[in-house]
C-alpha positions in Angstrom: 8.0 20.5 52.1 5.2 18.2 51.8 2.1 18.4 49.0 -1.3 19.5 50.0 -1.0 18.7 53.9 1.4 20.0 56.5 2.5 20.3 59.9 0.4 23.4 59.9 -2.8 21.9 57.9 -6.2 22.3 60.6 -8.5 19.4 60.6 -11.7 18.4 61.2 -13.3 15.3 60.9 -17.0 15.0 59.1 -19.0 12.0 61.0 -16.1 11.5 64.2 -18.6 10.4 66.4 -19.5 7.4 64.2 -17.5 4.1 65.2 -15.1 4.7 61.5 -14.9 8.1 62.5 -13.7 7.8 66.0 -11.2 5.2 65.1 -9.9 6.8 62.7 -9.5 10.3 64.7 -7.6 8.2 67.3 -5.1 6.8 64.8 -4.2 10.6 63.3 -4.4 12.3 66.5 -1.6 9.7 67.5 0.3 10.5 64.5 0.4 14.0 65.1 -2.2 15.4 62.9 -4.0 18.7 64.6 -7.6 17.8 65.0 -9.6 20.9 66.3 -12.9 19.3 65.9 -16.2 17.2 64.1 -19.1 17.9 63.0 -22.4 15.9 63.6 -25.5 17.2 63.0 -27.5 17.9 65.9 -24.1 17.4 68.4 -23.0 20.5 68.8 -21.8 21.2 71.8 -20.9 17.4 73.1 -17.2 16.9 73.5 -15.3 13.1 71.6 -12.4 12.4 74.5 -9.1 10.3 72.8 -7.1 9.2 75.5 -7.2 13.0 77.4 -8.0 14.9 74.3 -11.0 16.7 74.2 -12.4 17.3 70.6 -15.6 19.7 70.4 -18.0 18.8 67.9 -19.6 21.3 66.1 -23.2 20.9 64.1 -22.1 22.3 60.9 -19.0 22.8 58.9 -19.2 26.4 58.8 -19.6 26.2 62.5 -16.4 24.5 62.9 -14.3 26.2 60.8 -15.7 29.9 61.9 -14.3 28.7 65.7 -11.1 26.2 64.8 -9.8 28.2 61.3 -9.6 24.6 59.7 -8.6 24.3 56.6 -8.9 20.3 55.9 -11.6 18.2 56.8 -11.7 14.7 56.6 -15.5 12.7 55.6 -16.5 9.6 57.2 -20.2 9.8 56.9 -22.2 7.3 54.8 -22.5 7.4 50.8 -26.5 8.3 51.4 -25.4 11.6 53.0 -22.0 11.9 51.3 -22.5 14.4 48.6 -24.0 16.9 51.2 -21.0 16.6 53.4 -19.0 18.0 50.4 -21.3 20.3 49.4 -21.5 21.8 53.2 -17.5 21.6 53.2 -16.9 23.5 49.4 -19.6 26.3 50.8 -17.4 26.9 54.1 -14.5 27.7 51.6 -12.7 24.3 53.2 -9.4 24.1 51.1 -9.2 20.3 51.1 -11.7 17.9 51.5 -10.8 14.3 51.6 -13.8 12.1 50.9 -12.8 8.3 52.9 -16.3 7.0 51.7 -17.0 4.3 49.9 -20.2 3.2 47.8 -21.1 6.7 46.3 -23.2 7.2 43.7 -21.3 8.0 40.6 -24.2 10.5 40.4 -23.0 11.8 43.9 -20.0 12.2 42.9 -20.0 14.3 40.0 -22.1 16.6 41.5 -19.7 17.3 44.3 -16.8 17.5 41.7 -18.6 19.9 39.5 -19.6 22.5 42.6 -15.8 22.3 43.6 -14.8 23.6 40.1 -13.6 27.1 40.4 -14.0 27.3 44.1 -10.9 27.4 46.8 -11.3 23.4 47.8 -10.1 20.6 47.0 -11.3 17.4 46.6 -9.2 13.8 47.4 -11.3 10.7 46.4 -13.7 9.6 47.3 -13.4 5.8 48.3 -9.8 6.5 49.2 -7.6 6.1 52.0 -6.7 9.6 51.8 -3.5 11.5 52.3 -0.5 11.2 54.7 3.3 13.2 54.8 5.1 11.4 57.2 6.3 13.2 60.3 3.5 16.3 59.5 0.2 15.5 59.0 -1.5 12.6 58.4 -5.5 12.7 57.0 -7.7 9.2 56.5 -6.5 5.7 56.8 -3.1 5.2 55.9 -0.8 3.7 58.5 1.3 6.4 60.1 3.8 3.7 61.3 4.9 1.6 58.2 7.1 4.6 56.8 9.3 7.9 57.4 9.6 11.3 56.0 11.5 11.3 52.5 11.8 12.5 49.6 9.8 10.4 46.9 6.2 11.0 46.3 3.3 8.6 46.3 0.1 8.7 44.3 -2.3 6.1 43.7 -5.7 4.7 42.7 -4.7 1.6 45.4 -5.0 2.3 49.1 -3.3 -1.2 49.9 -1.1 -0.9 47.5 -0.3 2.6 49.1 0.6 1.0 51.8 2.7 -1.9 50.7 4.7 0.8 48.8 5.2 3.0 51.4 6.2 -0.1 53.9 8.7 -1.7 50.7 10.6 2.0 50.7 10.1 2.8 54.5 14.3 3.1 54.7 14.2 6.1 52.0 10.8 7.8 53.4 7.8 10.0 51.1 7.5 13.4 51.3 4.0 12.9 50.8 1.5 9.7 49.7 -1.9 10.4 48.3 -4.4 7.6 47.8 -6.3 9.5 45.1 -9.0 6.2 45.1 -10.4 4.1 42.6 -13.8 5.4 41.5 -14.8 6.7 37.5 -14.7 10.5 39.2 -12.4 11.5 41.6 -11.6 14.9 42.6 -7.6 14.9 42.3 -5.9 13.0 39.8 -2.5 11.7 38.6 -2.1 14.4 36.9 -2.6 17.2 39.2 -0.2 14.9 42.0 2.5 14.9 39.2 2.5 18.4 38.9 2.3 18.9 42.5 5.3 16.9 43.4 7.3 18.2 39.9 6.8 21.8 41.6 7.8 20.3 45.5 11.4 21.4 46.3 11.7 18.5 48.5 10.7 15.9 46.2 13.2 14.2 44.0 11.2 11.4 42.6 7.9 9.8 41.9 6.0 6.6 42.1 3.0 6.3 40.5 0.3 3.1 41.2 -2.4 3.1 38.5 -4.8 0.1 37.7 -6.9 -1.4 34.7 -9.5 0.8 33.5 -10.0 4.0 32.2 -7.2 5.8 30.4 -6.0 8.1 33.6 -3.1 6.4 33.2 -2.2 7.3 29.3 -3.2 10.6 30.5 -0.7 10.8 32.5 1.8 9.6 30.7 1.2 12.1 28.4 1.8 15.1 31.3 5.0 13.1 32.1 6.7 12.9 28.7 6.1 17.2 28.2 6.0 18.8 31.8 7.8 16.2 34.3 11.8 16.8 34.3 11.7 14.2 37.6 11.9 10.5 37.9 8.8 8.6 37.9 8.4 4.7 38.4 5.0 3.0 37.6 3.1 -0.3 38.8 -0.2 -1.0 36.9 -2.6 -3.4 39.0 -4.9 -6.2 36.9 -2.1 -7.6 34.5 -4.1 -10.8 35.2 -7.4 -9.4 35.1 -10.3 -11.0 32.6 -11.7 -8.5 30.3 -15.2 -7.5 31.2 -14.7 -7.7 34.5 -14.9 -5.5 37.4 -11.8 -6.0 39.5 -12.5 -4.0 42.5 -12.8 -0.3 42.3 -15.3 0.6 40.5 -13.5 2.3 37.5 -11.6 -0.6 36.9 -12.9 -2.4 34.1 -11.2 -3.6 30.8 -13.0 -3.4 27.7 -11.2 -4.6 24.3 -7.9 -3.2 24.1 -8.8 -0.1 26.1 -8.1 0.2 29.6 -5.7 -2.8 30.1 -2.4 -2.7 32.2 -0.4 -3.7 29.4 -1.6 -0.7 27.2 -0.7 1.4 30.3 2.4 0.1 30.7 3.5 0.8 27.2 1.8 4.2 27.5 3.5 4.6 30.6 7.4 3.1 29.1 7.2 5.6 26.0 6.9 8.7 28.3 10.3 7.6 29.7 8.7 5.7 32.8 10.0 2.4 34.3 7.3 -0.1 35.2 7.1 -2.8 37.4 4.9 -5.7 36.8 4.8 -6.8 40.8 4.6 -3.8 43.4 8.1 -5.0 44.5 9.7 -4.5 41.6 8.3 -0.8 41.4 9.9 -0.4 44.8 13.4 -2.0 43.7 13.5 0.1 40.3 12.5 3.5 42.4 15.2 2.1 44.7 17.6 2.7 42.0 17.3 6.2 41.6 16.2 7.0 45.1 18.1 4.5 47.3 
């Protein structure tokens, strides 16, 4: 089994017929992903050919899925017109929505997060390199080539870091690796991956990449010492990082005692997790158990 996306999972891509969008629909076409279509305003009707593949595009969202069924869609459009791609994928009942943009509002953001509450779809990101299970499906950015199907889980705030993990374990293989992105709001969290891969039969243990900033990462340590009964192994990114400063994603800012790695890390070690301080010694310790 795999977490949120599978063999069967429909796509379709918000903004393909951009230059990020096309890319990108190239790359997961070539990894096996079914692509039944994109949607760009005013479009409709034109076809997107990757190397003998026809893709229709449709001009809405609602469009698309009425004539492909999808049930994923994947958002390349930019942040000005972001939150209404969301907002036109939770009203067509899409059941995941995986937001690759970066720059959003914060604004934006929530607004998109708070209409998805209590409705059938869910949100991945934004700024995030999205979602991949090896061998399946594979929706965003991530490299389909640097791993194999396994049966560890991935979830981070890091979409390099996603990778270099995935590549450092690519003999033992993921069931499934979700770059939940770096921003103050995101749509899935730590949490709700834990949980996921705690109830995946075919996941036996977990990695989990946080970074400075924030206490997601306490959070979830919390939901690991009372509801996970499987391995987890940790990396925290910005041990090194000056307080005050923004290091990257947006969220990740230290201030006083709150939000540091090292606080996460002890968070992190008294739920019962082993941390790495370098992302290759998070891939030896999960090794360990996994290897």
């Amino acid at each position: 089994m795999s977490i949120f996306l599978t063999e069967a999972s429909s796509v379709i891509i918000q903004g393909m017929t951009g230059s990020e969008g096309r890319k990108h629909t190239s790359r997961m076409l070539a990894s096996g992903t079914r692509i039944l279509g994109g949607v760009t305003p005013s479009k409709g009707g034109q076809q997107v050919d990757f190397d003998g593949t026809a893709v229709p595009v449709f001009n809405t969202v609602a469009e698309a899925v009425t004539e492909t069924g999808a049930d994923v869609t994947v958002i390349f459009v930019p942040p000005k017109f972001a939150k209404a791609a969301v907002l036109e994928a939770i009203d067509a009942g899409i059941g995941l929505a995986v937001v690759i943009t970066e720059g959003i509002p914060v604004h934006d953001s929530t607004g998109f997060w708070a209409a998805a509450k209590g409705t059938s779809t869910r949100i991945i990101g934004p700024n995030c390199p999205g979602l991949i299970s090896p061998g399946k499906s594979n929706a965003g950015i991530i490299p389909a080539n640097i791993t194999q199907a396994g049966r560890v889980g991935l979830v981070s705030k890091s979409g390099t870091l996603t990778y270099q993990m995935m590549y450092e374990l690519r003999d033992i293989g993921f069931s499934t690796a979700v770059g939940i992105g770096g921003d103050p709001v995101v749509g899935t969290t730590h949490i709700d991956c834990l949980q996921a891969f705690q109830d995946d039969p075919d996941t036996d243990a977990v990695v989990m990449i946080g970074e400075i900033g924030g206490d997601a990462e306490e959070r979830a340590a919390d939901f690991i010492s009372t509801s996970m009964t499987k391995p987890v192994v940790g990396y925290v990114a910005g041990f090194t990082a000056p307080e005050g400063k923004t290091m990257g994603h947006a969220g990740a800012i230290v201030s006083g005692s709150s939000g540091t790695a090292q606080a996460k890390k002890l968070a992190l070690e008294a739920a019962g997790v082993r941390v790495g301080r370098t992302p290759s010694e998070t891939a030896a310790l999960m090794r360990e158990i996994a290897g």
